[in-house]
C-alpha positions as CSV (number, residue, x, y, z in Angstrom):
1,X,-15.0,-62.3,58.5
2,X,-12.0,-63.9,58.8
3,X,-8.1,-63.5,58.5
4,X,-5.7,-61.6,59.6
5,X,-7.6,-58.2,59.4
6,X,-10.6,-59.5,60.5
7,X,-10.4,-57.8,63.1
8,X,-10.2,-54.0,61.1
9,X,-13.0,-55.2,58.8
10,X,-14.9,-56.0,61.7
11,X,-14.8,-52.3,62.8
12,X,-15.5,-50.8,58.9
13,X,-18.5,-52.9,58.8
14,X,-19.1,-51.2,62.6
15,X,-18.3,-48.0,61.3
16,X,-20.7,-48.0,58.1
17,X,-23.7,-49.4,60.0
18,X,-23.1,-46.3,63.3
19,X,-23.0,-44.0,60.1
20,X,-26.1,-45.8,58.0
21,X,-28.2,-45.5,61.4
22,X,-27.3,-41.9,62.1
23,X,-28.4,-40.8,58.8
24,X,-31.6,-42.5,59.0
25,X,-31.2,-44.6,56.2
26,X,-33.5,-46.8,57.9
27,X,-36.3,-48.1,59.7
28,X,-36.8,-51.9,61.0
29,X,-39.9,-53.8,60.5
30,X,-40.8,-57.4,61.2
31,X,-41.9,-59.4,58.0
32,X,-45.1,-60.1,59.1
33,X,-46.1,-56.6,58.5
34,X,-45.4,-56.3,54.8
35,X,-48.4,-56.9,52.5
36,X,-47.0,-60.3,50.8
37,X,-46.2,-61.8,54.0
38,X,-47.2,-65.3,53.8
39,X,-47.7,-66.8,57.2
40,X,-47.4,-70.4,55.9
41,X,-44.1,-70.4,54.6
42,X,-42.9,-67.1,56.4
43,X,-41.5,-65.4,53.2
44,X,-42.2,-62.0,51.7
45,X,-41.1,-61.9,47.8
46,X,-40.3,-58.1,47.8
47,X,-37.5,-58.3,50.0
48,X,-34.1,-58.0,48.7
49,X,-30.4,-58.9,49.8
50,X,-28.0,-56.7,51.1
51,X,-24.4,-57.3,51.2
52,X,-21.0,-56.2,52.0
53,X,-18.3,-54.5,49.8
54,X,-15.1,-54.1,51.1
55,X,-12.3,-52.2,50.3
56,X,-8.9,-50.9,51.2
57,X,-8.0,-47.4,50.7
58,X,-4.8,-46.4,50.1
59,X,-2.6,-42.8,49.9
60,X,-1.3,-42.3,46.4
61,X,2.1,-44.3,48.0
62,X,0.3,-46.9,48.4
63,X,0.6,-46.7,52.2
64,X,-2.5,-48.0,54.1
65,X,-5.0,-45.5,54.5
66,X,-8.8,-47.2,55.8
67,X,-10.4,-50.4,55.6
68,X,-13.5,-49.5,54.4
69,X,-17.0,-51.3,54.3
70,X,-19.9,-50.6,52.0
71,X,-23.2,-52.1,52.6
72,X,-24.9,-52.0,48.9
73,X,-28.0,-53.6,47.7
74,X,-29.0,-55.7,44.4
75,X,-30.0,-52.6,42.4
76,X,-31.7,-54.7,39.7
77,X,-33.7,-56.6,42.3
78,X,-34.8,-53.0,43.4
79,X,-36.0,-51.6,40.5
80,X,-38.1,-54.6,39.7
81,X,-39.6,-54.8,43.2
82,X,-40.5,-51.1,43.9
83,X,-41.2,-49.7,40.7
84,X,-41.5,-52.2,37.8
85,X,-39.4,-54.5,35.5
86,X,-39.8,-51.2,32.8
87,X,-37.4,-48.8,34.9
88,X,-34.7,-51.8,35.0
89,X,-32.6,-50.0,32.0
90,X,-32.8,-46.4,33.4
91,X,-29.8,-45.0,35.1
92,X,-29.2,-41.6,36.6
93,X,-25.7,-40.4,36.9
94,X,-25.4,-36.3,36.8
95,X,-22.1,-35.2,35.4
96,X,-20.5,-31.8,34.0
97,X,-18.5,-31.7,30.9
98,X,-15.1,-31.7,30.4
99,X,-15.7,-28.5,28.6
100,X,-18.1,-26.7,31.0
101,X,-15.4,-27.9,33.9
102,X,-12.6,-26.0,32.3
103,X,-14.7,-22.9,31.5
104,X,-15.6,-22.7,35.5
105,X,-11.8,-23.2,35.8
106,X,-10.9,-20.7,33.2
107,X,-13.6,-18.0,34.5
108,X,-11.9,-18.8,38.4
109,X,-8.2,-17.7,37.1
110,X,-9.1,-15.3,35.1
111,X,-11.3,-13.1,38.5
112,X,-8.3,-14.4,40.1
113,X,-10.7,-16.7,42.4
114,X,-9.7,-20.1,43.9
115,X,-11.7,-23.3,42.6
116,X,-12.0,-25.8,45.0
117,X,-13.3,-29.4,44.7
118,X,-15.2,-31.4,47.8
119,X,-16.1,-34.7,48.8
120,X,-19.9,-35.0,49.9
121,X,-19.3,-37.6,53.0
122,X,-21.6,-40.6,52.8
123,X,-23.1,-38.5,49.9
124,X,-25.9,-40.9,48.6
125,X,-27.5,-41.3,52.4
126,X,-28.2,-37.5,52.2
127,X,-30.6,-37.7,49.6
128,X,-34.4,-39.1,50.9
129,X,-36.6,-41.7,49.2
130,X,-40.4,-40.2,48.3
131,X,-43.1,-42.1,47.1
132,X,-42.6,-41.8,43.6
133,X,-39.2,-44.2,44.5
134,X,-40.9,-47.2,45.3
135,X,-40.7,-48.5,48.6
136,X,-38.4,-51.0,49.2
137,X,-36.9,-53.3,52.0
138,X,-34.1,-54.8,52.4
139,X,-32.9,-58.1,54.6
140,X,-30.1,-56.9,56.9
141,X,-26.3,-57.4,56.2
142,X,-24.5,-60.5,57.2
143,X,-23.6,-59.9,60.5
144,X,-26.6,-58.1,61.8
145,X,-29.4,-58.8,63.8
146,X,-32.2,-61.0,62.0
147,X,-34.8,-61.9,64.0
148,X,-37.3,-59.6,66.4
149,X,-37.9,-61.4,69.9
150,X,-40.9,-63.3,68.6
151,X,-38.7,-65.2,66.7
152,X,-40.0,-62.9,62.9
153,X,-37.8,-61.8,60.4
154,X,-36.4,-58.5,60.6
155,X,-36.7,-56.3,57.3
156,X,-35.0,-53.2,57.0
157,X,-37.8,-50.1,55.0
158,X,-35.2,-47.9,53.3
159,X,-35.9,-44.7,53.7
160,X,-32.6,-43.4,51.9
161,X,-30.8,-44.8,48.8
162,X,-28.1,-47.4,49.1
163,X,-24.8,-47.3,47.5
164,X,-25.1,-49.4,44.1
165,X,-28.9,-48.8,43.5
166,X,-29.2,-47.0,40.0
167,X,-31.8,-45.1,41.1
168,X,-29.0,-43.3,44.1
169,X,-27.3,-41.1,42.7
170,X,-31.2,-39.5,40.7
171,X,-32.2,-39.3,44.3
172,X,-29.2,-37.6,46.0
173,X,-29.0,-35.2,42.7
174,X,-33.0,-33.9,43.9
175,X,-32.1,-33.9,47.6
176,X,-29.0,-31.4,46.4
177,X,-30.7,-29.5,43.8
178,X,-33.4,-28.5,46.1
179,X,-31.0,-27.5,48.8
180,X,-28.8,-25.2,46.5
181,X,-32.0,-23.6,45.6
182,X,-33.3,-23.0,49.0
């Protein structure tokens, strides 16, 4: 990263990785130990990129709130690789409706209760990959560490969802449901 701000990306990018590896999202594995390793030309074809998204957040002023980094992954790429060219065209995105929304809001004023709304931090690494996701791995950010100290590839086995994937925001929607039913 370069510029001026380097520096402040530089700590975002920091930031998301300390927050990515303290969620577990996670687990590093060399190449060699994936089934389509191919010693001869040291490649694995299920292996997919990751990359940066960056971002500055600002306070409705448009004062300068964060920097903030994202480390996504090709969610096409994913689908294809863990569970089949077929689930490329499904999406998962749960949402209320406008008119169930102002009902809840309705119901709140009228028992003279207070609706409040909340922001899930780094809500898609709460949710946890199961078998039925696929399993996928990912090559690490630019930036981080590649290689183990024979010299190997480093892969990444996801063991939560990454921001961009279509299959996140299915997999954080189970990992919630079955909380707010416990």
């Amino acid at each position: 990263m370069k510029g001026d701000d380097a520096h402040q990306w530089q700590d975002a990018a920091r930031a998301e990785m300390q927050n990515c590896e303290r969620h577990g999202e996670y687990v590093e594995v060399s190449k060699d130990q994936l089934p389509s390793w191919n010693s001869s030309t040291r490649q694995a074809h299920e292996v997919i990129d990751m990359m940066w998204v960056l971002r500055i957040k600002k306070y409705e002023k448009g004062d300068l709130l964060k920097y903030k980094a994202v480390v996504c992954g090709n969610q096409q790429k994913r689908k294809a690789t863990a569970l089949g060219p077929e689930h490329m065209l499904e999406t998962f995105a749960p949402a209320a409706c406008s008119a169930t929304f102002k009902l809840l809001c309705a119901v709140g004023c009228l028992a003279h209760l207070s609706v409040r709304q909340f922001d899930v931090e780094a809500a898609y690494l709460q949710g946890t990959c199961q078998g039925d996701d696929g399993e996928v791995h990912v090559r690490p950010p630019p930036g981080e560490r590649c290689f183990d100290d024979r010299g190997i590839p480093i892969v990444r086995k996801l063991l939560k969802p990454l921001y961009g994937e279509a299959d996140a925001g299915r997999i954080w929607h189970r990992t919630a449901k079955k909380q707010l039913i416990e």
